[in-house]
C-alpha angles and dihedrals in degrees: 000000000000121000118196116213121192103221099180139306107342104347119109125186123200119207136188124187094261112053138327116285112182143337105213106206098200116210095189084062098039089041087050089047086047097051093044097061085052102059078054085057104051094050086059100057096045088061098046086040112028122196084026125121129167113248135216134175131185118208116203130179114204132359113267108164089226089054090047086057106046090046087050094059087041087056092041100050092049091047094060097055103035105270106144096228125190134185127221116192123190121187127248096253086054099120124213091272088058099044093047097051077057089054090050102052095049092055086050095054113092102201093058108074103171125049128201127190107186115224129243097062093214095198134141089229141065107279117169102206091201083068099049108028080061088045086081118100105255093227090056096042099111098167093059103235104123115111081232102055086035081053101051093044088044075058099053091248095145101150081058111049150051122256119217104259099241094048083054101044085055091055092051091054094047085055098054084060089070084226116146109241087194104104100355118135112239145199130199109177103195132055107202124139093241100046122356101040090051098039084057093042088052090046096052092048087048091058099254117134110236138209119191117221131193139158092275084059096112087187092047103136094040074055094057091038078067101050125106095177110030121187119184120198103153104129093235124116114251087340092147102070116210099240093061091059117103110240122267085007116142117248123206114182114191085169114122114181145149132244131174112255117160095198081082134092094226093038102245134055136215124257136164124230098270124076095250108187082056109031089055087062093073105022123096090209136015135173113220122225119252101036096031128091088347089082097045104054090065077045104063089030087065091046090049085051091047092040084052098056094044087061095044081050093054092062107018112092101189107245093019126122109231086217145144126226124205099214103190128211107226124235134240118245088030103230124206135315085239093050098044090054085052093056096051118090113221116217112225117270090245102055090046090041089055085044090058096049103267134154115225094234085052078069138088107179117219103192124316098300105040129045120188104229120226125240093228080084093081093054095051089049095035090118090041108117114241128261134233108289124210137176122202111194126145156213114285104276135208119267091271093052142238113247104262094144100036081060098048088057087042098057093039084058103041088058101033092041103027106030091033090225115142109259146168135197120211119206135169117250099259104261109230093256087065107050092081106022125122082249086076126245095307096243101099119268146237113004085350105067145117113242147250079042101200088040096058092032097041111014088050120182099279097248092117094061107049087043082072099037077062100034083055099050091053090057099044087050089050093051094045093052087054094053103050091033083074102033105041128063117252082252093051094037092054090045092058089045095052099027119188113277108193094332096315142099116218127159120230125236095263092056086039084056087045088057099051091048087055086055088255108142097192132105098183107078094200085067089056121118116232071241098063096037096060088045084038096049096031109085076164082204111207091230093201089063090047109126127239126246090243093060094040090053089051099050094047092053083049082054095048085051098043100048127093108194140002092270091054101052089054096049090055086041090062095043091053102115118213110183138350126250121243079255092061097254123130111256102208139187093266091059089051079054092230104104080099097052088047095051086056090062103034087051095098101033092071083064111103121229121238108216125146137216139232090294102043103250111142115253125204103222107191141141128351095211096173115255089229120050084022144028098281106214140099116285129276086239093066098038096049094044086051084043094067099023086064089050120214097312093042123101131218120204114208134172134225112208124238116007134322094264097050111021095026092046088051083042094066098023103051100001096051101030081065107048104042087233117133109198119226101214148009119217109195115210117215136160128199092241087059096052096046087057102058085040090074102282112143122281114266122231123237111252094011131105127262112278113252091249093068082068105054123067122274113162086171088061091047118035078054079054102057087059086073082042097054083053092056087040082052092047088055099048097053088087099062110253141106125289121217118179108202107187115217106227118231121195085243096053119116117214087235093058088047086040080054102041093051092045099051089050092057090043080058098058111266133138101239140357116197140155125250129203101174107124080067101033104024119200095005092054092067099046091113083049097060100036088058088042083057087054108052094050089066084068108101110253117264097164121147141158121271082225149023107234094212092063115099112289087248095051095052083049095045089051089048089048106044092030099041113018100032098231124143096238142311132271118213113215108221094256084053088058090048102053094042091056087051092044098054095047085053098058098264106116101089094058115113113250129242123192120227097219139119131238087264124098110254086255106052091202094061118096135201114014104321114207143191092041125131107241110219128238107203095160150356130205126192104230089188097163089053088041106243149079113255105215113196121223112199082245092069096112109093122238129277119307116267113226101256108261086228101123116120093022127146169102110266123034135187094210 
């Protein structure tokens, strides 16, 4: 008469009257229990974290069926209790690189927190699983077979690790038992890394003395008769026989193996390697095979997944950087910008780049302190919410420069370091005049810089470089298509111009393009009319319109900050004209049929470069478009991928070139008109210096120092000046959004001057007016800066255009001139006339305009804002590529040249 007794969870023990025969410990009923609590679990989570799921993949290289099966009952398990489980399947020629990059990407993803590679690697080619199994990411290694993860568990690190599946299925079965692991004698026969080495490891932790067993033991079975606790994973059918087994011990078997039996339908049956029908005679507690162990290996493979997620969740706050600032205390006295570089330990691009949110294979390192980003980043981010976006320009400033873009860094740091709120800032590449100009070296200064100061400022990215390689190319294009357009016949020109590819003519997409603007419909050439080839070869160039190589570089490096993919870059490198036909029509770089060449060498240059400053906030460095003849700010590329790297709360911090009236004016009406990005908020950059001297101080010299009447107090002088502030203020505010003054503090500089200065901005009518400090104090100096910033996103947006592109070209000048500049009205040369008129019958007229001044007033000599004055038009030139017409004041030329800042520089110093 047999009696069944529930122990607990999962353990079952049958009785007769006469003695005890077996305690099935089921794993089917403890890995359902198991599963169970984790659904709990998960539940839990979602509503404490929602949105929030925990996420597993399983790599696999090559399709063995046994594989197949094993990863189907992975996927199935996470699916019933809410693990997001995905399969990646390699091929079987994948090779260890690739296998590896894989690897890679998944540790990367955030969303993923457990990683499985599933063994064997059934590839063609060499793979060395160590390698790769250790390739994981030990916090997603949720099968526990990093070095790192079997270290920590050989040292007894439990709360930090991760257990092999199986050992810790077994611990949970042993558990379920109710039997005490504290002093118990134990046996593990097997030492394998997946299940022996680790069992061992567990039951040591958990206070059991253990003895390890393997085929080479010669007293196995007198080492059996001693366990208390015996767990078999040898790999050998039925190789523990039961009367070596120490009555009332528990018995886990992890064993799976096959022996004939014919009473089967397949011939063979499934046993463990222990001898089960005897062994469960003396044994407490035994776990059957099949039902045993099995279950409970997907189970704790789930719980190590779950358990993953929980710890990425403790720390992980969704939008936020994991990244560390390196707030510096200043020094007094405050040495120079150079030296304070030098003093500022840079951390490595990779490691910023993984604080910011990027994937290694988003990053192309360029030496060991700047990383051009990949643009793949914006399709992976595509559905990420913008951030905060604000634009820092200033008041025109005098010829040593005001601070514009000291402030910009400082305020990126003082929100990023000091507020912890996730925050880029976005800078043009220094253009070669200013490396060495009195201005500085154009990459912030003091405790606001970008660093390493003579990398960023002399190593540049390289862009300008390859602008001329391409500006080059063009010319020398130009040149050779002149010369064989008057020395080769139309049949062997056309044959030069679509040479024989194996055997066969074919035009590219740029001459196919050329075709269909001649009115040819035909993509075969040897269908082409003698007709249709001379139209076809003769671009009858009128060589007094060819461009030069200046403007061309200009414009291409309008085109590289303007674009805003790949695609779109090719499609404005193939509208740049470059001279004008003896009929009147724009002969462009798609005629000459090497847009496509220069879209080869242009391709990485689009890429930003991810560079930080003092404080370790991360700083967008890319494209130096001129201020004047262009738009004068970094490029959409960089705005809009800092846009989505800082997430919906973040900020990112950009610059407009020249004044308010001239580069923030460009910035809305070109820049943004491009990108589809509306900025929240302008901070406008002054300094007292500036207004006094458009309050009537005396007119600074290029290359000189300050008078010394710019540091002594004159409240007369500038309270004249911030009339000429409350019109910028007014420029600003003519898009609609909110106006903060930040007032760049100067040494010489009276609090009643700054009291004066602030008050006379929000007079104004801006937001805010507030003081920065920040070239000496860096971060900290712009906290008032950036809490105001905070504030004035809060304000709804109103922003809106100066001007609808589609009105006539003089109307949109006429707008620029009265509304930004103050002028009465504009007067047209002649030649200004005529190429307007040209301009307009080509399809022009509909381009934004960009007016080639510079910040100073027409009359140099005229200080404040002038009125009532006629702004000449002397030129105007179709920038088709960058998207604008570029329309020439007589005032076009810059100012003096400034005598070159490069004494004391070198190689080698004694110092």
């Amino acid at each position: 008469m047999f009696t069944v007794t529930m122990l607990r969870r999962g353990a079952w023990r049958y009785w007769n009257s006469q003695r005890t025969i077996a305690t099935i410990v089921s794993g089917n009923k403890t890995s359902q229990q198991v599963r169970e609590r984790l659904k709990k679990e998960i539940a839990e989570m979602k509503n404490q974290f929602p949105g929030s799921r925990p996420g597993l993949v399983v790599l696999q290289v090559g399709d063995r069926d046994d594989s197949n099966l094993y990863i189907s009952m992975k996927l199935k398990a996470a699916a019933e209790i809410g693990i997001n489980a995905n399969h990646i399947r390699l091929p079987k020629t994948a090779t260890e690189d690739e296998v590896l990059r894989s690897i890679v990407a998944v540790n990367e993803n955030p969303a993923v927190h457990g990683l499985i590679v599933q063994l064997p690697l059934d590839s063609i080619n060499p793979i060395d699983t160590e390698k790769v199994t250790n390739a994981v990411a030990p916090e997603k290694d949720v099968d526990g077979l990093t070095s790192i993860n079997a270290g920590k568990l050989s040292r007894g690190d439990l709360g930090s690790c991760f257990i092999p599946c199986t050992p810790n299925g077994c611990m949970e079965l042993i558990s379920q038992t109710g039997v005490t692991v504290s002093g118990k004698n134990a046996v593990v026969i097997g030492r394998s890394k997946i299940v022996g080495a680790p069992m061992h490891d567990l039951l040591l932790w958990n206070h059991a003395t253990v003895t390890t067993c393997h085929s080479k033991t010669l007293d196995l079975a007198e080492q059996v008769g001693r366990a208390d606790i015996l767990v078999v994973g040898a790999g050998k059918a039925e190789m523990v026989k039961g009367e070596w087994v120490k009555e009332g011990a528990v018995v886990i078997d992890c064993g799976i193996n096959y022996i004939p039996d014919s009473s089967k339908p397949s011939g063979k049956r499934v046993v463990g390697d222990v001898h089960y029908s005897s062994a469960k005679v003396r044994a407490g507690f035994i776990t059957p095979v099949p039902g045993g162990v099995g279950p409970m290996t997907v189970a704790m493979l789930m719980k190590n997944t779950v358990e993953s997620a929980k710890r990425f969740l403790q720390t992980y706050r969704p939008g936020k950087w994991n990244i560390v600032y390196t707030k510096k205390k200043p020094q007094r006295p405050q040495p120079s910008d150079v030296e304070i570089s030098r003093l500022c330990l840079s951390k490595p691009i990779g490691q910023l780049a993984r604080e910011v949110g990027l994937f290694s294979d988003e990053v192309e390192p360029y030496g060991r302190n700047k990383a051009k980003i990949r643009l793949d980043v914006l399709n992976r981010m595509k559905k990420q919410p913008d951030g905060k976006y604000v634009v820092v320009t200033g008041i025109t400033s005098t010829p040593v420069g005001e601070g514009k873009r000291t402030t910009a860094l400082g305020l990126a740091q003082a929100l990023g370091a000091h507020l912890n709120i996730n925050t880029f800032a976005c800078v043009q590449d220094p253009s070669p005049g200013s490396r060495f100009g009195v201005k500085g070296v154009a990459v912030g200064g003091g405790y606001s810089q970008i660093i390493p100061l003579e990398e960023v400022s002399l190593q540049p990215s390289g862009h300008n470089e390859v602008i001329s390689t391409a500006s080059r190319l063009v010319m020398d294009t130009i040149k050779a298509h002149a010369h064989f357009e008057t020395r080769l016949s139309e049949k062997a020109l056309f044959e030069l111009l679509v040479p024989l590819r194996v055997g066969q003519r074919s035009v590219s997409p740029a001459q196919f393009n050329r075709l269909k603007k001649l009115g040819i419909e035909k993509s075969d050439p040897l269908t082409l009319t003698k007709n249709e080839i001379r139209r076809f070869v003769q671009l009858d160039i009128d060589h007094a319109t060819t461009t030069d190589c200046g403007s061309l570089e200009n414009e291409i490096m309008a085109v590289l900050s303007l674009s805003s993919s790949e695609e779109d870059m090719q499609q404005r490198l193939t509208k740049i004209i470059v001279a004008t036909n003896k009929s009147g029509d724009p002969v462009t770089t798609e005629d000459l049929n090497v847009s496509g060449a220069l879209a080869m060498l242009l391709k990485d240059a689009l890429q930003p470069i991810l560079m930080q400053t003092v404080e370790g906030t991360p700083v967008f460095v890319h494209t130096s478009p001129l201020a004047d003849i262009a738009h004068g700010s970094p490029s959409i590329l960089a705005d809009r991928m800092a846009l989505k790297m800082v997430g919906p709360d973040g900020y990112v911090v950009t610059e407009s070139g020249g004044g308010a009236d001239i580069g923030l004016e460009k910035f809305f009406n070109i820049k943004c008109c491009y990108s589809d990005l509306q900025p929240d908020v302008v901070v406008m950059v002054t300094t007292v210096r500036t207004l006094k001297m458009h309050g009537g101080g005396p007119t600074v010299q290029t290359g000189l120092p300050l008078p010394n009447v710019y540091s002594q107090e004159n409240l007369k002088h500038l309270e004249r000046g911030c009339y000429y502030l409350k019109k910028q203020v007014e420029n600003a505010q003519a898009f609609g959004l909110p106006v903060i003054v930040a007032v760049n503090k100067f040494s010489s500089d009276t609090s009643a001057e700054l009291q004066l200065v602030c008050s006379q901005a929000r007079q104004a009518g801006a937001f805010d007016a507030v003081q920065c400090t920040n070239w000496s104090e860096g971060g900290a100096g712009a906290l008032a800066l950036a809490e105001a910033v905070q504030s004035a996103v809060q304000i709804p947006d109103l922003f809106r255009f100066l001007y609808d592109p589609q009105i006539p070209v003089v109307d949109k000048l006429r707008i620029v001139a009265k509304r930004m500049y103050g002028a009465k009205d504009i007067e047209l040369s002649p030649k200004a006339k005529e190429k307007l008129a040209l301009y307009t019958k080509q399809g022009f007229g509909n381009l934004p305009v960009c007016i080639a001044k510079t910040h100073l007033n027409n009359d140099p000599m005229l200080k404040g804002m002038p009125t009532d004055f006629f702004l000449p038009i002397t030129d105007i030139k179709a920038n088709a590529g960058a998207g604008f017409l570029c329309c020439f004041t007589t005032n076009t030329e810059m100012e003096d040249p400034m005598w070159p800042c490069f004494h004391d520089n070198n190689l080698y110093s004694d110092k």
